[in-house]
C-alpha positions as CSV (number, residue, x, y, z in Angstrom):
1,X,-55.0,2.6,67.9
2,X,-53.1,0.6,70.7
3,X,-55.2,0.9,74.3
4,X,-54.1,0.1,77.6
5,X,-56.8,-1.5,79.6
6,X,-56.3,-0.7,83.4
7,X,-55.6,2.8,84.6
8,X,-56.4,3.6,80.3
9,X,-60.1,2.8,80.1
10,X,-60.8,0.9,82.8
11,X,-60.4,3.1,86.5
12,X,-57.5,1.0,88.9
13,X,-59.0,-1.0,91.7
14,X,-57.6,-2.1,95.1
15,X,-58.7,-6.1,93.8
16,X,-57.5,-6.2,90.1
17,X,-61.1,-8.5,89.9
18,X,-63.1,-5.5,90.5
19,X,-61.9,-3.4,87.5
20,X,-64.7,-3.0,85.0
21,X,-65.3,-1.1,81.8
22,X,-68.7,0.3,81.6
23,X,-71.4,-0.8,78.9
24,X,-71.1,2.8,77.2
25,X,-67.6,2.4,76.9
26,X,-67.8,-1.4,75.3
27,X,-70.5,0.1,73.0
28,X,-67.7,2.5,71.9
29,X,-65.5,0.0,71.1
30,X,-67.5,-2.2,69.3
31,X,-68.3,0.6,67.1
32,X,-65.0,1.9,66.1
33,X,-63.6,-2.1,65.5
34,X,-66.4,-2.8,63.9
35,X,-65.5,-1.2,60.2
36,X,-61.5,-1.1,61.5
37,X,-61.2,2.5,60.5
38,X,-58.3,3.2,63.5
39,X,-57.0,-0.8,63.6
40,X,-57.9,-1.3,67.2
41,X,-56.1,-3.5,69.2
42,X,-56.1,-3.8,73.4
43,X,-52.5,-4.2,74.6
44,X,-52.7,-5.0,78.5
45,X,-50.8,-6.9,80.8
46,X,-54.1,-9.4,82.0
47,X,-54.3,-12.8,80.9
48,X,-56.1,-13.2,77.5
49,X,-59.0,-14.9,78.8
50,X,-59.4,-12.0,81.8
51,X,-58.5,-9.8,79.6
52,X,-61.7,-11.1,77.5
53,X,-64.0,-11.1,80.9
54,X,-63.4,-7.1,81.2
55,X,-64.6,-6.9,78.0
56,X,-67.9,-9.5,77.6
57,X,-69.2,-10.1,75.3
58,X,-66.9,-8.3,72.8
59,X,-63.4,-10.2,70.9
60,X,-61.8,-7.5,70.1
61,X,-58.0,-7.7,68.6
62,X,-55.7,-8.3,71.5
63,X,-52.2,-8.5,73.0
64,X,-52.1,-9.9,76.6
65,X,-50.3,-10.9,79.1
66,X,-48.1,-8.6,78.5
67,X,-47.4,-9.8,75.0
68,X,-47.1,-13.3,75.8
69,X,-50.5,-14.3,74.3
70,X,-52.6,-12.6,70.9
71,X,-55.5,-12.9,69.5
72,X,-54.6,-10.4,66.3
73,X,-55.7,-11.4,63.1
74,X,-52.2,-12.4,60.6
75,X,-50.1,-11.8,63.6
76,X,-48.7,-14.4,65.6
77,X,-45.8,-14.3,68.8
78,X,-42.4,-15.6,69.8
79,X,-42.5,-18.2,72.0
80,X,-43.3,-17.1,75.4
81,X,-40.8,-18.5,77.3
82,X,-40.4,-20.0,80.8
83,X,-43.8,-21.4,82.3
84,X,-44.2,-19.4,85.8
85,X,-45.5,-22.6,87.4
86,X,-41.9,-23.7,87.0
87,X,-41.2,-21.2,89.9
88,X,-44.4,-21.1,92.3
89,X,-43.2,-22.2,95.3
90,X,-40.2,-19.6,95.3
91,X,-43.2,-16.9,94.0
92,X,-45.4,-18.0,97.1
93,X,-42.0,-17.9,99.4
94,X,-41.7,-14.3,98.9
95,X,-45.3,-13.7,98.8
96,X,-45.5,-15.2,102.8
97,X,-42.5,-12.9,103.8
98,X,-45.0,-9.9,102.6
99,X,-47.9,-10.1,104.8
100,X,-51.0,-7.8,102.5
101,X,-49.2,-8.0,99.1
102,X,-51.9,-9.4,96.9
103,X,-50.1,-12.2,94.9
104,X,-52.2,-12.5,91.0
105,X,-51.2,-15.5,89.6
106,X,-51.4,-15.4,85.1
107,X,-50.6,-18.0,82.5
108,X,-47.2,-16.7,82.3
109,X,-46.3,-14.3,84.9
110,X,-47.3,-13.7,88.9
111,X,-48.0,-10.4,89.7
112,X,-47.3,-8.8,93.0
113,X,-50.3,-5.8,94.2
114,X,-49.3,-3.8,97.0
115,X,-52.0,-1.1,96.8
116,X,-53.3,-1.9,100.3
117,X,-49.8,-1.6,101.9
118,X,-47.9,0.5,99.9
119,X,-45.1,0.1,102.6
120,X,-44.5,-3.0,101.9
121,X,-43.3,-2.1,98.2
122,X,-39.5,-1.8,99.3
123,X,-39.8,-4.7,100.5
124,X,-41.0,-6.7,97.7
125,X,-38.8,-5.0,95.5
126,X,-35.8,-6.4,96.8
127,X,-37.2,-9.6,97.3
128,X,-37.7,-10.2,93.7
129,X,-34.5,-8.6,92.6
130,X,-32.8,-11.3,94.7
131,X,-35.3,-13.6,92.7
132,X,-34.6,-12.6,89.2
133,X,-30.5,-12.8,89.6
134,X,-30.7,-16.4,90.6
135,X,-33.4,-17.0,88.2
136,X,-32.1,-14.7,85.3
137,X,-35.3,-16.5,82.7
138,X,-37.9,-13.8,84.2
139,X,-37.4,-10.0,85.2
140,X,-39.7,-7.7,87.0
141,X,-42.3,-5.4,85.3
142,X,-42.9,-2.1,87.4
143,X,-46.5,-1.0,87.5
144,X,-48.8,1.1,89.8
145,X,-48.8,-0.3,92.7
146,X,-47.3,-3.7,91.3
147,X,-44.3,-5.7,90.4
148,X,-44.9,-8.5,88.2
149,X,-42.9,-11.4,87.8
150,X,-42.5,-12.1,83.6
151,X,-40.5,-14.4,81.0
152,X,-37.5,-12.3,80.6
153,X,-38.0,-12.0,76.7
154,X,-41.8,-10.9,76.9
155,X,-42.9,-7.6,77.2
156,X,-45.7,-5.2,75.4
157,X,-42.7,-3.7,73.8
158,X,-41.7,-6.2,71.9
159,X,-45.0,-7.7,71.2
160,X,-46.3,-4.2,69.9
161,X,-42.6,-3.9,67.8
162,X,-43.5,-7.6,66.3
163,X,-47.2,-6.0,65.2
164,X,-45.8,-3.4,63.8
165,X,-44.1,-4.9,61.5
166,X,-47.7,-7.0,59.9
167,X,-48.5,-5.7,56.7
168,X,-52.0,-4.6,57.9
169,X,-50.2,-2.7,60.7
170,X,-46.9,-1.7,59.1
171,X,-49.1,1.0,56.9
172,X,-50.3,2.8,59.1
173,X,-49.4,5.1,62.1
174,X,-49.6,3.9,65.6
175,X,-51.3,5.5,68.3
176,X,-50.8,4.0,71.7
177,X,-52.8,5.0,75.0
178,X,-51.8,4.2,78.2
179,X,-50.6,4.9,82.1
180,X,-47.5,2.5,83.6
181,X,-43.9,1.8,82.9
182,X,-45.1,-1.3,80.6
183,X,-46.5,0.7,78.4
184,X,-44.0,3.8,78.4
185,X,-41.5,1.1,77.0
186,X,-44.3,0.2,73.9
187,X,-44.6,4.2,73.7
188,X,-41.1,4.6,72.7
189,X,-41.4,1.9,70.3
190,X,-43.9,3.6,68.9
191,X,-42.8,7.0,68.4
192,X,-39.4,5.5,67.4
193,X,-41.5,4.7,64.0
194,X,-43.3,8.1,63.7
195,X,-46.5,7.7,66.0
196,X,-47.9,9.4,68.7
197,X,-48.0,8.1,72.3
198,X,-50.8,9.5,75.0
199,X,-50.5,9.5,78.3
200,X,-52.8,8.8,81.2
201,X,-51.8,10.6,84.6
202,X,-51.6,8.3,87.9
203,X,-48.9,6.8,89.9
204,X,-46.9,6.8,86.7
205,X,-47.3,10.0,84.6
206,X,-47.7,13.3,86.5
207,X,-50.1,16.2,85.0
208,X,-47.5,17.9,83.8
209,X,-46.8,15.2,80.9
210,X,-50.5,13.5,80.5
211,X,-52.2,14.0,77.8
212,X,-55.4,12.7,80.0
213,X,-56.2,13.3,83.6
214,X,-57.5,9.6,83.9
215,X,-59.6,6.8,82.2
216,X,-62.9,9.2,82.5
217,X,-61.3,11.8,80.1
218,X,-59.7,8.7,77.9
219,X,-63.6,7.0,77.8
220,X,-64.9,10.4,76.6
221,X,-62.7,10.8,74.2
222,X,-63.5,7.4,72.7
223,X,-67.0,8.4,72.9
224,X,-66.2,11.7,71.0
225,X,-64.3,9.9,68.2
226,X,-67.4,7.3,67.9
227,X,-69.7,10.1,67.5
228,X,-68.1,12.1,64.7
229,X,-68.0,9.2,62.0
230,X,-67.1,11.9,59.6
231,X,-63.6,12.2,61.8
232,X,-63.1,9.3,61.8
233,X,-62.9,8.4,58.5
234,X,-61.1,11.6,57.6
235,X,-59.1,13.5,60.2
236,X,-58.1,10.6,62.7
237,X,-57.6,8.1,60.1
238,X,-55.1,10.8,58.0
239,X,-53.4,11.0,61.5
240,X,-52.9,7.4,62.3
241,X,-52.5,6.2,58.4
242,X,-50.7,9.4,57.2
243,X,-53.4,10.8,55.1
């Protein structure tokens, strides 16, 4: 079980600081890590130790920054790549040419919001495209409402491809939950291997392809799986393990 945090469990939030996950929803999770019957692990673009905040006081299994760091028992990354301090004063350069862009700076990557002027987007866009061809070590991650400046060799993708191939993951079958481009790219990794990918509508997926009509209906859901124990260990383990 692979779980997006914002836009997947946690609702999206003009400040990225604000985002929460509710104490029902952490007791939830707790639960179904606890024993490991559906191998959870967060995958999310936030810096681990954020990442770790949203979730207080729970550790649970985690890729972050968009697979640049992991806290995943026998499972360790590639090298992350290019520091983005390296590049901070050509990041904040762009940032003061878009006045109400919310600039998030992470251990590895800086990540542009544009919620609160959605106009500006355009804007930003090419400015970083400019970016990225002189400085070919990063690309830009789409989001909702955000382009994010990353290492050009990370990515949830690839960090979810690596876990796959753990023997404690490699056995079983991957579900993967989530709402943005970032994680439609780890969704075709996944299903590339025989699992199932579930969507969450927003900016990104439209009803007509979401399996969820937001994080409400994913929390509930979680809930529902946490309160049939008997499920769990039959049905929904036999569909993520293969019986």
């Amino acid at each position: 079980m692979l779980l997006d945090l914002d836009g997947t469990i946690a609702d999206i939030q003009a400040e990225p600081s604000e985002a929460a996950i509710d104490a029902s929803t952490l007791v939830a999770l707790a639960n179904l890590a606890a024993p490991d019957p559906l191998g959870l692990v967060i995958v999310t673009g936030r810096s681990l130790a954020d990442a770790d905040r949203m979730l207080g006081p729970l550790k649970l299994p985690i890729i972050a920054s968009h697979g640049a760091e992991a806290r995943v028992r026998g499972f360790s990354l590639p090298e992350a790549g290019p520091s983005i301090a390296a590049v901070r004063e050509s990041i904040e350069e762009i940032a003061a040419r878009c006045p109400g862009v919310l600039v998030e700076w992470k251990p590895y990557s800086a990540a542009f919001h544009f919620r609160a002027v959605p106009e500006v987007g355009p804007r930003v866009w090419e400015a970083l495209c400019a970016f990225t061809q002189a400085c070919p070590a990063f690309r830009i991650q789409g989001g909702r409402m955000v382009f994010e400046v990353v290492p050009t060799g990370i990515s949830k993708a690839l960090a979810v491809e690596h876990l796959l191939q753990v023997p404690r993951y490699s056995r079983r079958r991957p579900i993967y939950v989530g709402d943005d481009p970032a994680d439609e790219a780890a969704m075709a990794i996944v299903e590339a291997v025989g699992g199932t990918a579930l969507r969450v509508a927003g900016e990104h997926f439209g009803p007509s392809v979401a399996d969820f009509d937001g994080p409400a209906a994913v929390r509930t859901w979680l809930a529902a799986l946490l309160a049939d124990t008997d499920e769990i260990g039959g049905s929904v383990k036999a569909a993520i393990v293969g019986g």
